[in-house]
Structures are given as C-alpha cells and as structure tokens.
C-alpha positions in Angstrom: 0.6 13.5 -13.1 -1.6 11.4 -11.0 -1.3 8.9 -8.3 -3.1 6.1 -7.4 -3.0 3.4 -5.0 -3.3 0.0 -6.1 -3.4 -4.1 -6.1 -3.5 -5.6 -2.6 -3.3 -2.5 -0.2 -6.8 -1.6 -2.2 -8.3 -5.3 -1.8 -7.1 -5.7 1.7 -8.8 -2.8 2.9 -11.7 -3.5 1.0 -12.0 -6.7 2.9 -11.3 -5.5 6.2 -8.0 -7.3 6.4 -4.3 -5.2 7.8 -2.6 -3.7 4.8 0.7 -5.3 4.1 2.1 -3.1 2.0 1.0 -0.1 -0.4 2.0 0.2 -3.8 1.5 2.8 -5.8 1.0 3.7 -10.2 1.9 6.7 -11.3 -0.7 8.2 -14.5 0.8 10.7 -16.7 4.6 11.1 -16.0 7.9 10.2 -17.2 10.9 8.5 -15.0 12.9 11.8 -15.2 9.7 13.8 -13.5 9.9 11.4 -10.8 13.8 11.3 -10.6 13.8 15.3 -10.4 11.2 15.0 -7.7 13.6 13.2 -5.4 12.2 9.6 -6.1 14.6 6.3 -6.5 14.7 4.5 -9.3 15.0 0.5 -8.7 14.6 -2.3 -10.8 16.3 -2.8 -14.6 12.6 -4.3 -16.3 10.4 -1.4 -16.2 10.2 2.0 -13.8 9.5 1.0 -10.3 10.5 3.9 -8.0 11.2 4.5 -3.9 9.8 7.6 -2.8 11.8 9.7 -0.8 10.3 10.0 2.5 8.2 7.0 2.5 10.2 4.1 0.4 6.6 2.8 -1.0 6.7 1.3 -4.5 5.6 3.9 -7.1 5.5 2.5 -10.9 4.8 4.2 -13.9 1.8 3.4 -15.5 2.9 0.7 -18.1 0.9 -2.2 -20.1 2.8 -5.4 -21.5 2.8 -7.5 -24.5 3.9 -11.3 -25.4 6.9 -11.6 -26.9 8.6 -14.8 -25.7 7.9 -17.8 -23.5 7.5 -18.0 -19.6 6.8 -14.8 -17.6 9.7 -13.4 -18.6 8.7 -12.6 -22.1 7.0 -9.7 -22.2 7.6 -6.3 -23.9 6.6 -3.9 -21.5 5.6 0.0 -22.5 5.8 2.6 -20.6 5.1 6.1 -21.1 3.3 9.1 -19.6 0.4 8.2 -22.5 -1.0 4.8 -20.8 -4.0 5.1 -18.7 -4.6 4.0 -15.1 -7.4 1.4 -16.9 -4.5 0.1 -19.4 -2.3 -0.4 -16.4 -4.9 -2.4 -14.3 -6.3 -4.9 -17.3 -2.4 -6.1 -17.6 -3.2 -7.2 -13.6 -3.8 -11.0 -13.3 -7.0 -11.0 -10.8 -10.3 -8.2 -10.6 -9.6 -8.1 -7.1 -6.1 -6.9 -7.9 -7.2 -4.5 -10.4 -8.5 -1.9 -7.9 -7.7 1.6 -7.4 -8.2 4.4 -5.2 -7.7 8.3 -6.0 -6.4 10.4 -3.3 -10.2 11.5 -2.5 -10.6 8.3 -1.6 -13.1 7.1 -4.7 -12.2 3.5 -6.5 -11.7 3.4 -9.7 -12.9 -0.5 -10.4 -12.9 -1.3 -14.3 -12.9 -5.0 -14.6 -15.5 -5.7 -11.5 -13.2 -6.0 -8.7 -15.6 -4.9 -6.0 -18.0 -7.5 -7.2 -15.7 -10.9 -7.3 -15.0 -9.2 -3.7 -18.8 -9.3 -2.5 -18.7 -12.7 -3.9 -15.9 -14.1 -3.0 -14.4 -15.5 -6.3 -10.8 -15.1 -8.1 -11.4 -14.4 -11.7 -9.0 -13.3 -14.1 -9.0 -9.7 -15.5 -8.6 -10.8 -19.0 -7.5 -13.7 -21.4 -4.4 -12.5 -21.3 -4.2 -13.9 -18.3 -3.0 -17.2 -19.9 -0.4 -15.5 -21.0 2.0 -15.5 -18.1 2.5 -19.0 -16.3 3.5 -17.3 -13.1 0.0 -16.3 -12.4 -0.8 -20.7 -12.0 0.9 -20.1 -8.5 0.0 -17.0 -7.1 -3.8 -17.6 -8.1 -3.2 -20.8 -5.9 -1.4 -18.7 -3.4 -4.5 -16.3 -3.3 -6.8 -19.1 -3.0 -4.9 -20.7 0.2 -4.5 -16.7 1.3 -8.4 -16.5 1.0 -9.5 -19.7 1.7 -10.9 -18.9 5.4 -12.7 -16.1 4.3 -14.9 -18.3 1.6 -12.8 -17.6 -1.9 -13.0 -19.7 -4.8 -11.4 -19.7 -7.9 -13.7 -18.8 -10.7 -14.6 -21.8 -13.0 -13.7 -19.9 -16.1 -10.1 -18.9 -14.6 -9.5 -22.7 -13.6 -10.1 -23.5 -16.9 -7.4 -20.7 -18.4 -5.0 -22.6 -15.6 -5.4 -25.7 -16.7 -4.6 -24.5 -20.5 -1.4 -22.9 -19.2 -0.6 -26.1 -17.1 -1.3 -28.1 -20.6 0.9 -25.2 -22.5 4.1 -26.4 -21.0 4.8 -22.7 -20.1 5.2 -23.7 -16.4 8.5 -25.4 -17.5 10.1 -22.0 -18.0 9.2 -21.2 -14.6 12.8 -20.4 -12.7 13.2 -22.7 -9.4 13.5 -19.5 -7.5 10.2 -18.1 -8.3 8.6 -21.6 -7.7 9.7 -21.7 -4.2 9.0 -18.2 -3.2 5.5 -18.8 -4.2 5.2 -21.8 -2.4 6.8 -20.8 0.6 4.4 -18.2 0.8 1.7 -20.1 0.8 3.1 -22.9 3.5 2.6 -19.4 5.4 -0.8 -19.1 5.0 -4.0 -20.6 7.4 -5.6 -22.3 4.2 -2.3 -23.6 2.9 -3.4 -27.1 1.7 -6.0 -25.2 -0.6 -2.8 -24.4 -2.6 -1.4 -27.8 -3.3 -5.3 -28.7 -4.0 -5.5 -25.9 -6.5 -2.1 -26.6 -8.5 -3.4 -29.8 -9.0 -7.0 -29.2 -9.8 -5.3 -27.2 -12.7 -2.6 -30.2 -13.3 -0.1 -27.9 -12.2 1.5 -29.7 -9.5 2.3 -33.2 -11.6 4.9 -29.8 -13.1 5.2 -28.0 -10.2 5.6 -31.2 -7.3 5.8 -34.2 -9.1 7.0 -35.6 -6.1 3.9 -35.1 -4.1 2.0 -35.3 -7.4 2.7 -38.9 -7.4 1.7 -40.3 -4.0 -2.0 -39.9 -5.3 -3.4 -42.8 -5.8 -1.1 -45.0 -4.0 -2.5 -46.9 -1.2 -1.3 -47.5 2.2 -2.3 -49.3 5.5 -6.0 -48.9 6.4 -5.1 -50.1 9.6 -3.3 -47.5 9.9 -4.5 -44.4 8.3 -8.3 -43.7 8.3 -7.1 -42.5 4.8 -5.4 -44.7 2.8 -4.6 -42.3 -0.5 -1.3 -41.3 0.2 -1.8 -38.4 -1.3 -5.0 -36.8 0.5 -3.2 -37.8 3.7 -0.2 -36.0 3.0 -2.5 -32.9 2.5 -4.0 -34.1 5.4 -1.0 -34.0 7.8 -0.1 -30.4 6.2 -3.8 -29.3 7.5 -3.0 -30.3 11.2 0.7 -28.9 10.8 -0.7 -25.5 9.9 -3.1 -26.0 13.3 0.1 -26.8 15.1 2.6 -24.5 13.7 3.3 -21.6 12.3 6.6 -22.3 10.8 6.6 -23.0 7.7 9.5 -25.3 8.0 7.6 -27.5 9.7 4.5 -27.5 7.7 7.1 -28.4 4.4 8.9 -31.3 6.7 5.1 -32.6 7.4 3.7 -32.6 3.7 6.8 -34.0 2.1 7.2 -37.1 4.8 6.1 -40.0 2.9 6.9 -38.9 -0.3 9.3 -42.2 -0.2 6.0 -44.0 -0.7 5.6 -42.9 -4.7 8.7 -45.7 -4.7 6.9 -48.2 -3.7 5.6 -51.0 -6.5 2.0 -51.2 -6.6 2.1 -55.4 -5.7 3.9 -55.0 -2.7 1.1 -52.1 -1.2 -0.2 -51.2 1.6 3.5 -51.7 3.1 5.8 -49.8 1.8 9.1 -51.0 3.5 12.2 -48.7 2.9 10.2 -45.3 2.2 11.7 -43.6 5.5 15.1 -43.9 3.0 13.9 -43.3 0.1 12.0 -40.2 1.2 14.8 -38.9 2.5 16.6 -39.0 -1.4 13.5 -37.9 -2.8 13.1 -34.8 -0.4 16.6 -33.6 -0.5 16.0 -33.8 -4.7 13.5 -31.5 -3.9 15.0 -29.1 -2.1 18.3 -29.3 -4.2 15.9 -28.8 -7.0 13.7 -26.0 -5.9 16.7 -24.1 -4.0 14.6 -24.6 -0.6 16.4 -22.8 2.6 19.3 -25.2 4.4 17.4 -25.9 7.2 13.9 -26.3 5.5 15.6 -29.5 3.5 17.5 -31.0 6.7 14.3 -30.6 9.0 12.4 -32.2 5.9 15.1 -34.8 5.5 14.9 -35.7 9.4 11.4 -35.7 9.4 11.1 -38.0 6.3 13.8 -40.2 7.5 13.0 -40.8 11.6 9.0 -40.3 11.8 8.5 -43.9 11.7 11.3 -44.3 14.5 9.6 -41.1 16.6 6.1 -42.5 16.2 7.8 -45.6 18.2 8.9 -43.5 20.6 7.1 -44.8 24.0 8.2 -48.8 22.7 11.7 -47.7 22.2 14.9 -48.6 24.9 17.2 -45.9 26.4 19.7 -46.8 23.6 17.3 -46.4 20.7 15.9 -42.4 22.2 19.3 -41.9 22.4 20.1 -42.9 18.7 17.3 -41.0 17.3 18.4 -37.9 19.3 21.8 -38.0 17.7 20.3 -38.5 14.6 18.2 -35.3 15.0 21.2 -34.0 16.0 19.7 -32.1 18.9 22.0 -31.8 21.1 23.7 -29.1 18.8 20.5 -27.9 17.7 18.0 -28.4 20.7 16.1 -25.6 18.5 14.9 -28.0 16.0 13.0 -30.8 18.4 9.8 -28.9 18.2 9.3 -28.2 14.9 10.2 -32.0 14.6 7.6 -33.1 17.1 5.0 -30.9 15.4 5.5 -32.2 12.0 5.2 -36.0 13.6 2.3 -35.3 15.5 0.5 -33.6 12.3 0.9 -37.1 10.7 -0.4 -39.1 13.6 -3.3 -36.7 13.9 -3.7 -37.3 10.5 -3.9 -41.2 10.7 -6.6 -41.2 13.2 -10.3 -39.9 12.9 -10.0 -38.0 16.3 -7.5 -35.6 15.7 -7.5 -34.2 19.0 -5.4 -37.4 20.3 -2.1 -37.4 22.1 0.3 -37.4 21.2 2.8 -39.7 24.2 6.2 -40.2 21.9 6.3 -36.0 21.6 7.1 -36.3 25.8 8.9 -39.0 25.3 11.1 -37.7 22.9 11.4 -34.5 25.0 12.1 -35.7 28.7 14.8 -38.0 26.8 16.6 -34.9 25.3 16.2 -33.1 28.6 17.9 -36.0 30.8 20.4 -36.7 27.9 21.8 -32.8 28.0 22.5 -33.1 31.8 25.8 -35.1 31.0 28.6 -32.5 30.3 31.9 -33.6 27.9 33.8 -31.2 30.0 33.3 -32.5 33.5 34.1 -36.2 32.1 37.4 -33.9 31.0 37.6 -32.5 34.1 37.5 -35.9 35.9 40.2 -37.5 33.6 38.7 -38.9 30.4 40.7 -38.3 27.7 40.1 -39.0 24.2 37.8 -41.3 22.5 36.9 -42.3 25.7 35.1 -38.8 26.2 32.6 -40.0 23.5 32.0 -43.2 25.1 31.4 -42.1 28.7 29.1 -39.5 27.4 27.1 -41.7 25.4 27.1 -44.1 28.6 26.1 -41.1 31.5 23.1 -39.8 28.7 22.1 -43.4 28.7 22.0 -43.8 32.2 20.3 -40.4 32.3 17.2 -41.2 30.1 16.8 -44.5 32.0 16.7 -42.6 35.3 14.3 -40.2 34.2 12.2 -42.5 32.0 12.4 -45.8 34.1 11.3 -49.1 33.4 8.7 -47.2 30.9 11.4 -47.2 28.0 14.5 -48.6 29.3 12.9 -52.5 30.0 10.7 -53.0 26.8 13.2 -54.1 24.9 16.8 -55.7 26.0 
C-alpha cells in the first residue's frame, strides 16, 4: 500500500500559496485494509475514507468511465490494481494531477509543474469533455488564479465550448451550480469567472439572466459604459474591492438584470427595471437554490439602488421609506452590504472610481437618527395601538430632519 498526497494541497504549495486542505489516494489497497486499519469510510459513489487521527480525505486509487449523461454518469473502478498515474489522468487540470510521495519527490505525469511555471489551466486529457462539471470549476480556477497571471489554455477553451455546445450542462443539478459559483463570488478575480463561462457560452446555460444584458445599451450619460453587460461585470469588480461578502458581490452583479426586459426602441431608458429585476432576481435565486438572505439582499439591492443613489435629493419621508423598505430597523446588519453593492455600481458608472460616495452617509446617519425613537417609551407615555405605528413613524421623521437639516428634509415638500 502506498500513499500519496494529491490535487490542490500539491499545487498550492507548489505555488507558494496556504494549503486549504490535503487530500490523500491510496495505491495498492482495498476498502477493508483501510477499514481494519481504523479508517472511516464516507461517501456511497466510490471509497473516500477519514483517517482516524487526522479526518483528511484518503481515496482509493480509482479511474472512471462514461456511462451516462451529466457528471453523474460515470462507472467508477476501483481496486488495489489501478496505478497512482491511472488515478491522476481521470483529474480534470495538470495542475491538479500532481503528487507527492512521503519523501517528498512529485510524481508529475501529465506536465503539471510546467502549466505551473507558465501559468496556464490545461486539461489532463480529452476526457476532459466528458464531465460538464469541470465548465465551472475551470472558470472557478481561473477567477481563483487570476491575480497570479493564469489563463486558460486555448485548446481546453475550446473542449469547454464543445461541452457548452453538448447540452451536457443541462444535466447540471442547481445545487452544484451554485456551490461553484458561490465559490467563485469568494474569490479576488471573481469577474474572470462570469468572463470565462461565457467565453466558453456557458453562461447563456449557466446565467441566462446575466447572459442577456450583453448587448443592451443604456444611458451614456450615465455610465461611461453603456453595455449592460460589461458594466454589470464592472460593478462586481469594485464590489470584490469593497467587500468581502459574497452576498454583496451577488446583490451588485445581478442589479440591473431588470434591464434584459427592456425593448430595444425604447433604450437607453429602461423605465420599470428596478421591478422587474427584482422578479427576475428572485427567479434566480428560486432557481439556483441561492441562500435566504443572498436572494432578499439581491432583491433589495435590485429593487431600491435607483432610490439609494437619490439618496442626498430625497425628503425625511422618502429616507424613511427606503429604510423600511430595507427593513433595517430589524436587520440594521444588512445596510452595509447594501451600501457596498450601491456604491460598486456608482463606481462603476464613473471613470474615476475612487469617487464618493455622499448617499452611503446619507443613508447611514438617517438609520442612526431614525433608531433613536423607541415603540416602548411611546407605550410607556400612553400610545396605544395603531397609534404606536404612527407616532413612531412621526418621532423617526422628526429625527432624520434634526440630524440631516435642511440638506434632505427642504428639497422636496
């Protein structure tokens, strides 16, 4: 029996980077060696087992073949007569298909150490197409990687944009979509992903939503880019400067996905896409099985941008409207994920993106006047009923005018 470590704990190293997590493969054993050993055997598929003192990943050696559609459909053999370099050419990239001996030496088969050195994601071997799962996690390696100069190999592209032609991305389960991309929203070069799926047309399948706003053309007055699309990708880049929730960073790429709605006579304006991006993102989300508060930050963002980028023009009346809406005085947590998607967009309108941003202050001395007023003291004093609501709303107004003046409360009657 022989053990070897493998995949990204290998490449990781070999690039200088922490090591995440180690997994191991296991050469020359069966599932009742390990099992008598003391290891723990998880997963139904194939032999994937927790060592006893450690709870790393050890797998048995194994190799795969096509038997059905999607990534599902494979056959996959295991037994203590595959070799470490069968079990590495089944691995999607070179720089994946790494290993290292317990003396330390790497055992590199497909050219790993090269595509490394040279900063390229290549695929091991054709069989690559063979498995539509590997579209999104050699887009998610490419956003991982972007910062440090990776590319996707030419040759690999063109194997993703045969699988994106396949239709094999349809038998991609909802589930596995969004853990991929919510793993990439995490990463520094995360727009590289979204640029990747749809280099490979992989995100007209994948996004269709966000797929469609290319090509449509807003306000040049407005935007210094008027593709909807680029922009979008745009606004994400300056979220991930801003943010490192990747909440936020979703809520700023998906807020003017109403604009795909839009008929192409009536642009640049596209009237009614706060609305209509707010159906189209919770869709989305519904559609994708995105986390509760990912689709309702999204939603708010979508919905009340416009209305936040107004911020500094707006009454006492109006900041208090859009504060409700936010519904921050239950979840005061959410205003500055809010603030950062909103601000990603401006910055993204304007060719100096180190620009203030006055509504986010707006928006935040407004909350903090408006929580001053307390629904218990009104109780206290004698309010009862529905007139609790309506004092409250009346003290908060009162509140936001004192601390914001004539600046907000006179421009508008």
């Amino acid at each position: 029996m022989q053990v070897y470590l493998v995949g990204g704990a290998v490449r990781d190293r070999l690039l200088g980077l922490d090591v995440r997590e180690r997994d191991w493969v296991v050469v020359g054993a069966t599932a009742k060696q390990l099992l008598d050993q003391g290891y723990q055997q998880v997963g139904k598929g194939f032999p994937v087992f927790l060592h006893p003192n450690t709870k790393e990943e050890y797998a048995l050696a194994r190799s795969e073949r096509k038997v059905g559609k999607g990534y599902l459909g494979f056959e996959t053999i295991f037994d203590s007569s595959i070799t470490l370099e069968q079990d590495l050419l089944r691995r999607d990239l070179t720089i994946n298909a790494i290993a290292e001996s317990p003396d330390g030496s790497l055992i590199d088969p497909y050219g790993g150490q090269q595509d490394l050195d040279n900063r390229v994601l290549k695929h091991v071997s054709d069989a690559f197409v063979e498995d539509p799962l590997r579209v999104l996690r050699v887009a998610r390696f490419a956003a991982r990687f972007a910062p440090l100069g990776f590319r996707v190999a030419d040759s690999t592209m063109e194997l993703m944009k045969e699988i994106s032609a396949s239709g094999e991305l349809k038998e991609l389960t909802a589930e596995r979509i969004w853990k991929e991309m919510d793993r990439a929203l995490a990463e520094a070069g995360a727009v590289v992903f979204f640029e990747v799926l749809r280099e490979c047309g992989a995100l007209m399948e994948i996004l269709p939503e966000l797929d469609a706003l290319f090509g449509v053309q807003q306000s040049q007055q407005v935007y210094s880019q008027t593709d909807v699309g680029i922009h979008s990708l745009n606004v994400l880049g300056q979220a991930v400067e801003l943010t490192n929730d990747s909440a936020a960073r979703f809520a700023a790429l998906t807020q003017h996905l109403g604009k795909a709605m839009t008929e192409p006579g009536l642009w640049p304006e596209h009237a009614g896409h706060s609305q209509n991006g707010k159906l189209i993102v919770d869709e989305l989300c519904e559609r994708l099985t995105a986390p509760k508060h990912y689709r309702q930050l999204a939603a708010l963002v979508a919905q009340t941008s416009v209305q936040c980028h107004q911020a500094d023009q707006m009454n006492a009346l109006e900041l208090l409207q859009l504060l409700e809406t936010l519904d921050l005085f239950r979840r005061p947590d959410r205003l500055e994920l809010f603030l950062a998607a909103c601000t990603a967009d401006l910055q993204a309108s304007t060719e100096a993106v180190s620009k203030d941003y006055p509504q986010a202050s707006v928006v935040r001395r407004a909350l903090g006047a408006a929580m001053l007023p307390n629904a218990k003291e009104l109780v206290a004093s004698g309010c009862k009923g529905p007139q609790v609501g309506i004092e409250l709303k009346i003290k908060r107004i009162e509140a936001i005018v004192l601390e914001l003046g004539r600046e907000v409360s006179s421009v508008k009657n």
